[in-house]
DOSEFI-615156 format. One record per residue (C-alpha): z, x, y; residue in one letter. Coordinates in steps of 0.05 Angstrom, whole numbers, plus 5000, padded with zeros to 4 digits. Each point is the difference from the previous one (the first is absolute). Layout:
<recs>
+------+------+------+-------+
|   pz |   px |   py | selum |
+------+------+------+-------+
|    Z |    X |    Y |     A |
...
+------+------+------+-------+
</recs>
This chain:
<recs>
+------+------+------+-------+
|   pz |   px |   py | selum |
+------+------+------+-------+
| 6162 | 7355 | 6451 |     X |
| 4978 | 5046 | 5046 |     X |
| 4925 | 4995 | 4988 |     X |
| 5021 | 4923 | 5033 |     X |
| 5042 | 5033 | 5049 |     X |
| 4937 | 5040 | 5019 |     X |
| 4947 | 4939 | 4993 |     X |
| 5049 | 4959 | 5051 |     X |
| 4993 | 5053 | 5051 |     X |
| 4937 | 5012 | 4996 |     X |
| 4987 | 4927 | 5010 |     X |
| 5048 | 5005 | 5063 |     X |
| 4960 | 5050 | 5030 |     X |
| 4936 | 4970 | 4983 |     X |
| 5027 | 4937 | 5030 |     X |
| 5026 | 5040 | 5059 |     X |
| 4933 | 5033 | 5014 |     X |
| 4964 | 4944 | 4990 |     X |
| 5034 | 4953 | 5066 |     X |
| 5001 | 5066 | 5037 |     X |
| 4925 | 5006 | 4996 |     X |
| 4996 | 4917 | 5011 |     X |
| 5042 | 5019 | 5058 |     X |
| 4959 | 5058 | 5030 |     X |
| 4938 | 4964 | 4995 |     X |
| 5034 | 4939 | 5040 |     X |
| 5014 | 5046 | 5055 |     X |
| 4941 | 5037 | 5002 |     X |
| 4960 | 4922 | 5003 |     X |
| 5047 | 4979 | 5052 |     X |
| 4988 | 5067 | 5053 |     X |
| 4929 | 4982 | 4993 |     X |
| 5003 | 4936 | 5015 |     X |
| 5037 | 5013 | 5052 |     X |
| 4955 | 5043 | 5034 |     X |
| 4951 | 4937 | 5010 |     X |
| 5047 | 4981 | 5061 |     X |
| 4973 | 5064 | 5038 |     X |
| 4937 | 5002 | 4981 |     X |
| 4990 | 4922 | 5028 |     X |
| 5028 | 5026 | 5056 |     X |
| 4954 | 5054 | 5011 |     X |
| 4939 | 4941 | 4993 |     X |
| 5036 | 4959 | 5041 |     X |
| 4983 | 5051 | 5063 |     X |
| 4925 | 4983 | 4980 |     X |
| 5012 | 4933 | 5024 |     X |
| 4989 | 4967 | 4930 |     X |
| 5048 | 4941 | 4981 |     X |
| 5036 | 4984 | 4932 |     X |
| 4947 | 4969 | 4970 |     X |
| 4946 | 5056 | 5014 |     X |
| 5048 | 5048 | 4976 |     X |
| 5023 | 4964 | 4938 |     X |
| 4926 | 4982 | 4977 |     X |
| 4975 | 5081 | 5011 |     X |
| 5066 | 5011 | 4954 |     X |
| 4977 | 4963 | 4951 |     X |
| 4921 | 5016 | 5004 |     X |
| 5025 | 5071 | 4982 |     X |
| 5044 | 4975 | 4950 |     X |
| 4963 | 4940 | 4960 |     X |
| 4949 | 5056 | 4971 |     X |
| 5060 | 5031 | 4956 |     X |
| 5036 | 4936 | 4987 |     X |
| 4930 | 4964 | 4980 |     X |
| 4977 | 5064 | 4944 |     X |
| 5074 | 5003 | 4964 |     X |
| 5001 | 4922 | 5002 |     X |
| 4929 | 4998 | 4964 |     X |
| 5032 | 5059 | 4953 |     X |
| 5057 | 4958 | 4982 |     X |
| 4969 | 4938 | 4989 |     X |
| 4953 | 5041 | 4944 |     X |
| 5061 | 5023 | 4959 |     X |
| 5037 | 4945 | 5003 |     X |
| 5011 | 4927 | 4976 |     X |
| 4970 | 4940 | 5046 |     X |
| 5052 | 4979 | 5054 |     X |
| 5034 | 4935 | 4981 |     X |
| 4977 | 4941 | 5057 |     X |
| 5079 | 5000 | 5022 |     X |
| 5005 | 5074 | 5006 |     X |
| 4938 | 5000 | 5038 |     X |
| 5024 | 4957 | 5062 |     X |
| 5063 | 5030 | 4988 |     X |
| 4963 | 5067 | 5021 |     X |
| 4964 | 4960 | 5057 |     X |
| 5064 | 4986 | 5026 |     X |
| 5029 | 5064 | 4991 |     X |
| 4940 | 5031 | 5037 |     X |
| 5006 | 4958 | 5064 |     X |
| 5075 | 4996 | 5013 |     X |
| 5017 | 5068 | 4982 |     X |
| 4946 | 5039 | 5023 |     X |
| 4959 | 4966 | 5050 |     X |
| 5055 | 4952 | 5025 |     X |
| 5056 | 5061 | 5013 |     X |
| 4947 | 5041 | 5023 |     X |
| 4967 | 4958 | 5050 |     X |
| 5075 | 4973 | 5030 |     X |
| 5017 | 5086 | 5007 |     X |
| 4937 | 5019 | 5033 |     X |
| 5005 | 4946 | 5044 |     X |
| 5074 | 5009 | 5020 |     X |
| 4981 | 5077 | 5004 |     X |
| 4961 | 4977 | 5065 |     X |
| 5061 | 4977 | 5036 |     X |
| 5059 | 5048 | 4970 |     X |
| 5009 | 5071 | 4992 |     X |
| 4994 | 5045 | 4927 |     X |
| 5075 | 5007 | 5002 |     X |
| 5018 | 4921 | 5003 |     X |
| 4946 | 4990 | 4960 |     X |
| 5026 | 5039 | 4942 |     X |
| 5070 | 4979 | 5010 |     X |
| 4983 | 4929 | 4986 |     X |
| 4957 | 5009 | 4939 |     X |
| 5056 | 5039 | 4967 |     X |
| 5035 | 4938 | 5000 |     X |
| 4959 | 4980 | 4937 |     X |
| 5045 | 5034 | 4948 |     X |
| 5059 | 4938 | 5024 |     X |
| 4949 | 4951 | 4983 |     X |
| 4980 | 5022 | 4936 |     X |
| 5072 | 5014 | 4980 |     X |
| 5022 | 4942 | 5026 |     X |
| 4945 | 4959 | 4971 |     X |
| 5013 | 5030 | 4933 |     X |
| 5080 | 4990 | 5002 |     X |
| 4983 | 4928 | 5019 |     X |
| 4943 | 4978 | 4953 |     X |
| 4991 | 5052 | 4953 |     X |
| 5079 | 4995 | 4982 |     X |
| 4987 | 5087 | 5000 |     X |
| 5063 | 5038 | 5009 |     X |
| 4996 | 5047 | 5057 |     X |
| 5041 | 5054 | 4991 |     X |
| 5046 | 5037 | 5044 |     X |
| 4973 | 5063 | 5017 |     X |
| 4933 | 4965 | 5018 |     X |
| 5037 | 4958 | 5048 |     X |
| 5043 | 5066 | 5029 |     X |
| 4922 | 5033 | 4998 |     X |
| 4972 | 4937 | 5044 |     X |
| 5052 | 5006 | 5049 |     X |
| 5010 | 5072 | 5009 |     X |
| 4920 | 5003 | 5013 |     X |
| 5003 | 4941 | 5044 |     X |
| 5046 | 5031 | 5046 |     X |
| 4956 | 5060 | 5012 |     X |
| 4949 | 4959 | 5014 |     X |
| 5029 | 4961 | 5056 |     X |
| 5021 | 5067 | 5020 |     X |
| 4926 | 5028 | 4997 |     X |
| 4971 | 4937 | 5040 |     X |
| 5053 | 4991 | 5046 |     X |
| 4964 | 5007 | 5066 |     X |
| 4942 | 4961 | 4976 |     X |
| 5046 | 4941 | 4985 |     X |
| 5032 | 5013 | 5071 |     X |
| 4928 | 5001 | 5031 |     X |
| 4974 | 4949 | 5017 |     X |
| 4923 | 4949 | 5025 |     X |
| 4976 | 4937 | 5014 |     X |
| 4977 | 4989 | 4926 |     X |
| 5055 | 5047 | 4958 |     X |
| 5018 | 4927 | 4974 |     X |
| 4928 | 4982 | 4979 |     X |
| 4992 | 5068 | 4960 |     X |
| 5073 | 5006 | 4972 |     X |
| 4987 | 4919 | 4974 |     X |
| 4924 | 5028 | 4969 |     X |
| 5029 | 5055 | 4971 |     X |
| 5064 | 4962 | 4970 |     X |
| 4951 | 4951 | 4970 |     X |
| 4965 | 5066 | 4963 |     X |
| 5056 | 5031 | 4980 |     X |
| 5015 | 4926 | 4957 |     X |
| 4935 | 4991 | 4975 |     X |
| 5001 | 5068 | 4973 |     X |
| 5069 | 4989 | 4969 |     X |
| 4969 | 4935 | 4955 |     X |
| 4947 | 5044 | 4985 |     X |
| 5044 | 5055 | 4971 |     X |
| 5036 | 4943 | 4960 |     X |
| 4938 | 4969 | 4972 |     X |
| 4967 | 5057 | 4986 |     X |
| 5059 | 5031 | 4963 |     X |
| 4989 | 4949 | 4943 |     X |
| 4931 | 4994 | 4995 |     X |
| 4980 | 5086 | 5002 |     X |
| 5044 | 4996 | 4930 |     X |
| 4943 | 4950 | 4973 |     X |
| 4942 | 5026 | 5025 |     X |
| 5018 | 5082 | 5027 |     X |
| 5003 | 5018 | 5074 |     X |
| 4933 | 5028 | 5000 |     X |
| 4970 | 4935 | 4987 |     X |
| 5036 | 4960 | 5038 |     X |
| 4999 | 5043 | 5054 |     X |
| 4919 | 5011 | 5008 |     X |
| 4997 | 4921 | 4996 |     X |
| 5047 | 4990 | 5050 |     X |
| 4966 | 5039 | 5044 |     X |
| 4931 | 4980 | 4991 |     X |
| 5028 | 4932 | 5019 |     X |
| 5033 | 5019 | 5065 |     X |
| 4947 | 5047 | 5018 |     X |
| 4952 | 4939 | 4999 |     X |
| 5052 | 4963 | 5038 |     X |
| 5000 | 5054 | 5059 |     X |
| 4926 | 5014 | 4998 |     X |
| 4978 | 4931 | 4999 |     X |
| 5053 | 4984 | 5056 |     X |
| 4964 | 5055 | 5048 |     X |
| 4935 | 4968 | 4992 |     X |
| 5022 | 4928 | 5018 |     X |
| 5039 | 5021 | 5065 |     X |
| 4970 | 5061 | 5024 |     X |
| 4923 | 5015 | 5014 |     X |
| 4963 | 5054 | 4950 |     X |
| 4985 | 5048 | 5056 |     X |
| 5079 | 5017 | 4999 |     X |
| 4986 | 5049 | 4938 |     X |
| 4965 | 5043 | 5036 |     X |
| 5057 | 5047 | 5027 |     X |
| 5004 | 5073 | 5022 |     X |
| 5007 | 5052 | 4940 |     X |
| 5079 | 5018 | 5013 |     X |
| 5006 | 4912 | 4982 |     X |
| 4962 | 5009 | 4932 |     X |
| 5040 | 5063 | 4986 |     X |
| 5071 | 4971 | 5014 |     X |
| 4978 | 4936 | 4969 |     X |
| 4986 | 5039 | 4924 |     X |
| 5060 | 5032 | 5007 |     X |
| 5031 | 4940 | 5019 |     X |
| 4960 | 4965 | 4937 |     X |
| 5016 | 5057 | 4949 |     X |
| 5053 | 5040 | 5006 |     X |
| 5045 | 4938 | 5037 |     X |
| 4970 | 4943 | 4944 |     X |
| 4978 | 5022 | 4945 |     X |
| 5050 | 5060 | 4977 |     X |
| 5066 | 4961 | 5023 |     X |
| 4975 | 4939 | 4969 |     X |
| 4997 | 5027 | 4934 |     X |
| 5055 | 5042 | 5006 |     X |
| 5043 | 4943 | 5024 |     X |
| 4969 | 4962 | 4939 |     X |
| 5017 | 5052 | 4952 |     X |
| 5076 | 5012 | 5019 |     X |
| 5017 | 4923 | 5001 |     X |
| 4973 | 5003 | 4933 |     X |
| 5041 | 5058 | 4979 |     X |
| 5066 | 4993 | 5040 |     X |
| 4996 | 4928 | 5023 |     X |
| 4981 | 4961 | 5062 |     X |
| 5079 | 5010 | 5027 |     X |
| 5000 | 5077 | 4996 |     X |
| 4926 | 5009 | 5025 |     X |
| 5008 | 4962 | 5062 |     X |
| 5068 | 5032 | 5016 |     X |
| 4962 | 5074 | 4985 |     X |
| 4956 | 4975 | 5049 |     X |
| 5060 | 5009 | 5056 |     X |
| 4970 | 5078 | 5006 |     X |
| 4943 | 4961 | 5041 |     X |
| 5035 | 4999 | 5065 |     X |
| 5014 | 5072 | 4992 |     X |
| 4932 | 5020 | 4997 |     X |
| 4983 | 4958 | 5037 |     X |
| 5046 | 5038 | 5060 |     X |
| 4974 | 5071 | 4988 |     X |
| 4926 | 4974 | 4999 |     X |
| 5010 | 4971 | 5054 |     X |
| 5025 | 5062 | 5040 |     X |
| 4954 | 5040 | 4973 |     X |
| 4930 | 4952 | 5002 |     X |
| 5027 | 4951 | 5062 |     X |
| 5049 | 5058 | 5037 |     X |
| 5053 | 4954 | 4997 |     X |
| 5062 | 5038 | 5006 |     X |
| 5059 | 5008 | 4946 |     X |
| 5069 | 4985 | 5028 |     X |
| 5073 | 5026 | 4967 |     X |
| 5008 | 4920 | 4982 |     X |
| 4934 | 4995 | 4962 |     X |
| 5019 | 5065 | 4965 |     X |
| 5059 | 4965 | 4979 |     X |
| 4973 | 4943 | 4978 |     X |
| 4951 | 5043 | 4957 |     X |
| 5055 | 5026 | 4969 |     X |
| 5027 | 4937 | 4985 |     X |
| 4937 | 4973 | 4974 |     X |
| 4992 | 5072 | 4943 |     X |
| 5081 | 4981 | 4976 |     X |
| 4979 | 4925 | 4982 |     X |
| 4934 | 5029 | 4962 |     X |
| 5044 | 5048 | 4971 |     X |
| 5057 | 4951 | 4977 |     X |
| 4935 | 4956 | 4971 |     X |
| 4971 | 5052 | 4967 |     X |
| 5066 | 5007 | 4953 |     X |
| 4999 | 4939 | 4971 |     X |
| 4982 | 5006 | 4922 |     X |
| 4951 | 4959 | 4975 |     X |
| 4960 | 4938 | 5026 |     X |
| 5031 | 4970 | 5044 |     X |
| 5017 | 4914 | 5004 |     X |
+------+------+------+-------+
</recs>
C-alpha cells in the first residue's frame, strides 16, 4: 500500500514538473518573440519597409529551417498528400500571413499597442476551442486570462490613448495577425501529435519562408539587399534568436502543455517587451506599467498551478 502511495506521488510530481517545464519553455518562446517588435523597429530607422524586413528575417532564418527539415524528412515516414497541403497551409497563414499583417501594422503603431493587441490571441484560441473543440476551459485559466489582461491594458495604456492618422490601419493589420496566428495554434495542435513539432515546424517554415522571400523579389528591386552592416546584423538576430528559438520553443510547449496554456504563457511578452523597450528604445517605465507588470507575473503565476494538461 504504500509502495502505491509512493508510485502515485511520484507520478504527481513527475506530472507536475513536467507542465512546469512545458510552461517555462512557453515563456521563454514568447519573450523572444517578443523582442522581434524592437528589433523591426530599430530597421525601420534604416528606411526599409515590412517586406524588406520580413524577407532579410527569413533569409537568416530559411538556412536552419531548410537543414532540420531535410533531417526530418530522412528519419521519418513519407508525408501523406493531405498532411502535406495541410502543412502548406499551416506555413502561410500562420507564419507568413500573421507575420506579414504585424510588420506591416508595426509601421503605423507603436511596440506597446502592438503587443497589447496580439495578446488578444489566447481569447481566440480559448474561445475557438470552447466553441468547436467542445474543450472545457477551466476556471483558473479564465481567472489567469483576465487577471493578465488587466495588466496589460494597464502596461499599454498611453499607447492606446495615443493616437495617428493610420493607428486604425495598423491596429486592423495587427488584429488580423493576432487571428491568423490563433487558427494556426489550433491546427497545429492536432497535427504536431501525428507528425512531432520538429517536423512540422521546419516544414512550416520552409513554406512561409519561400512565401516572404519570393514576395520581396516580385515587389521590390534586387539592389534593396544590399544594406549597411548594422541592417544584416539586426536582421540575424531578428532571423535567429526572434524565429527560429521561439518557434520551436512555442512548438514544443503546445505540444507538452497544450495550445490554451502556451498562448496564455505567452502573456509575459508584453512585459518584456516594456523593459526592452526602456532599456534598447529609452522608453520610460511609469508607476502604471509597473503595475500592470505585476498584474501580468500573478496571471502566469495562477497558470502555472494548474496540474496537468490543460483542456
Amino acid at each position: 500500500m504504500a509502495g502505491m502511495e509512493h508510485a502515485t506521488t511520484t507520478d504527481a510530481h513527475g506530472s507536475r514538473a513536467a507542465y512546469l517545464g512545458g510552461l517555462a519553455i512557453a515563456i521563454g518562446g514568447a519573450v523572444l518573440f517578443s523582442t522581434k517588435a524592437i528589433v523591426a523597429k530599430l530597421l525601420y530607422r534604416y528606411q526599409l519597409d515590412a517586406v524588406t524586413v520580413i524577407a532579410f528575417r527569413m533569409l537568416f532564418s530559411l538556412p536552419v529551417f531548410a537543414v532540420i527539415a531535410l533531417w526530418t524528412m530522412r528519419r521519418g515516414p513519407p508525408l501523406r498528400r493531405a498532411d502535406a497541403w495541410r502543412l502548406v497551409g499551416l506555413g502561410l497563414v500562420g507564419y507568413y500571413l500573421s507575420s506579414f499583417l504585424d510588420f506591416l501594422g508595426l509601421q503605423y503603431i507603436t511596440v506597446g499597442l502592438e503587443r497589447l493587441i496580439l495578446f488578444l490571441t489566447p481569447t481566440f484560441v480559448l474561445l475557438a476551442s470552447a466553441l468547436w473543440l467542445k474543450q472545457r476551459i477551466g476556471r483558473r485559466q479564465w481567472l489567469s486570462l483576465l487577471t493578465a489582461y488587466a495588466g496589460i491594458v494597464l502596461v499599454f495604456w498611453h499607447d492606446l490613448r495615443g493616437g495617428g492618422s493610420n493607428v486604425a490601419l495598423g491596429s486592423l493589420l495587427v488584429l488580423g495577425s493576432a487571428l491568423a496566428y490563433a487558427v494556426y495554434l489550433l491546427a497545429s495542435g492536432e497535427m504536431v501529435k501525428r507528425i512531432g513539432s520538429l517536423r512540422l515546424v521546419s516544414y512550416a517554415m520552409c513554406v512561409s519562408s519561400a512565401a516572404c522571400i519570393g514576395q520581396f523579389f516580385v515587389l521590390r528591386p534586387a539592389a534593396l539587399l544590399v544594406q549597411p552592416l548594422e541592417v544584416y546584423g539586426l536582421s540575424l538576430v531578428n532571423g535567429i534568436l526572434c524565429t527560429v528559438m521561439p518557434v520551436f520553443m512555442t512548438m514544443v510547449a503546445v505540444q507538452r502543455i497544450g495550445a490554451g496554456a502556451a498562448s496564455q504563457a505567452g502573456m509575459i511578452g508584453p512585459v518584456s517587451t516594456l523593459f526592452l523597450g526602456a532599456v534598447i528604445l529609452s522608453e520610460p517605465v511609469t508607476s502604471w506599467q509597473l503595475a500592470g507588470t505585476a498584474l501580468v507575473l500573478a496571471g502566469i503565476y495562477l497558470l502555472s498551478n494548474v496540474k496537468g494538461k490543460v483542456t
